[in-house]
C-alpha positions in Angstrom: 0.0 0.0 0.0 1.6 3.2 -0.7 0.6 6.5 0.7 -1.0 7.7 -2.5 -3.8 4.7 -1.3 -4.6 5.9 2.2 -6.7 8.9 3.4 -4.9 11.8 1.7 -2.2 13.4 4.4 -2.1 17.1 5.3 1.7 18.5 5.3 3.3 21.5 6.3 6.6 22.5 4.2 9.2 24.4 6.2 12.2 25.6 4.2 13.8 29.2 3.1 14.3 28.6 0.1 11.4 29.3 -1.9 12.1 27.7 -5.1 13.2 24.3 -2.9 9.6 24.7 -1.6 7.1 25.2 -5.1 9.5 21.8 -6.0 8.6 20.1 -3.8 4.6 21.2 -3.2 4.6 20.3 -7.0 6.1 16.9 -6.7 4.0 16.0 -4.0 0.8 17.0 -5.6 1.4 15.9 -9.1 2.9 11.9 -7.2 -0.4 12.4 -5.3 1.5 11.9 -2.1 -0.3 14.6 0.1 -2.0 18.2 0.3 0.4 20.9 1.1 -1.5 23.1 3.2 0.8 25.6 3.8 4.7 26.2 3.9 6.7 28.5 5.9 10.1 29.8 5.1 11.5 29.8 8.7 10.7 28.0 12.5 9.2 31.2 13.6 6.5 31.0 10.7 5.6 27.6 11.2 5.5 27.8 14.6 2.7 30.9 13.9 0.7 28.4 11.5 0.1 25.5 13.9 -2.3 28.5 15.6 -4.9 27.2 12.3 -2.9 24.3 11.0 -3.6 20.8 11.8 -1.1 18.7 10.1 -0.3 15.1 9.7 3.3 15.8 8.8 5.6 18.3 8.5 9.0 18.5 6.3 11.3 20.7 7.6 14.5 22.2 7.2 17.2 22.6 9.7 19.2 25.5 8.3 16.6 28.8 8.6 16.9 32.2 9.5 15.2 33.5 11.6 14.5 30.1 13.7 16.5 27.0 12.7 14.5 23.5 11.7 15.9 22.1 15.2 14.6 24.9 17.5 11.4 24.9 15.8 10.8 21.2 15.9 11.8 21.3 19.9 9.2 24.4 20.0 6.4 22.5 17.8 6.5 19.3 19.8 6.2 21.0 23.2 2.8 22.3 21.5 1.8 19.5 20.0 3.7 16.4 21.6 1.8 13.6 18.5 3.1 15.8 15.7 5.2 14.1 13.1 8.0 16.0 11.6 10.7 14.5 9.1 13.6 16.8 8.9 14.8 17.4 5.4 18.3 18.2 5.5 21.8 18.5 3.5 23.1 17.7 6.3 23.7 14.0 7.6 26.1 14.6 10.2 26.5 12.5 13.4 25.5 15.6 15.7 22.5 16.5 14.0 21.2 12.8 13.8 21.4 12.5 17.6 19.8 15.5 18.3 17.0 15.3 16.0 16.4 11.8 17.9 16.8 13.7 21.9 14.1 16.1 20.0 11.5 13.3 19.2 11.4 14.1 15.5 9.8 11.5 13.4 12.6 10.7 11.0 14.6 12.6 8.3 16.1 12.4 4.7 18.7 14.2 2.8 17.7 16.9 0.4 19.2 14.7 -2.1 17.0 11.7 -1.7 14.7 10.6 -4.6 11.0 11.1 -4.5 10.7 6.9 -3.9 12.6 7.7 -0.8 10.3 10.5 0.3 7.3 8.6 -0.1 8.8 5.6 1.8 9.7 8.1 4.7 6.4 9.6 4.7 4.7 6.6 4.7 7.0 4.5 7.2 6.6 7.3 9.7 2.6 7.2 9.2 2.4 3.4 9.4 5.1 2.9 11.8 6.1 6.3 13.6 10.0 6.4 12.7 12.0 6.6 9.3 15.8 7.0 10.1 17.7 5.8 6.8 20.7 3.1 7.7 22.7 5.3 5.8 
């Protein structure tokens, strides 16, 4: 079952780079993965869309002005603990893996992942609650 068969999934995309963001809202609608309901370009404008958002996921960036993706998803899951947020990062260091797992974030994938890979994440992390790639 893939996620494109289940009830269709609300995300939130978080990331400053505008361009990086239509991409991906356009992938995601054209694979039929999920409704983008809104994106934000920095933690600090996410964190003011959870006020009228309710999403499923959210795919976020860690390196932000303004409020970094790690400070926001501490921030976001202190508000609302069940929220699943798979950081979507260049960065696969050692030191931002463990603290993305101290923070209780759902799972995350580099930026250069495929879309297969995204739509595994998304849909291990809604069937089983965690995606961490081996990797």
């Amino acid at each position: 079952m893939t996620v494109s068969q289940l009830v269709k999934l609300n995300i939130i995309i978080v990331d400053d780079h505008l361009v990086f963001r239509e991409g991906l809202r356009t992938i995601i609608s054209q694979e039929n993965i999920a409704n983008v309901v809104a994106e934000a370009s920095n933690g600090l404008e996410f964190l003011d869309l959870l006020a009228t958002q309710n999403p499923d996921l959210v795919l976020m960036d860690i390196d932000m002005p303004t409020m970094n993706g790690l400070e926001a998803a501490e921030k976001a899951l202190k508000i609302m603990p069940d929220l699943k947020i798979l950081i979507y990062t260049m960065f696969g260091d050692e030191e931002y893996y463990k603290k993305m797992v101290e923070l209780g974030v759902a799972g995350y994938i580099l930026k250069s992942s495929n879309i297969n890979e995204l739509e595994n994440a998304i849909q291990t992390i809604m069937s089983v609650g965690k995606y961490f790639p081996p990797t």
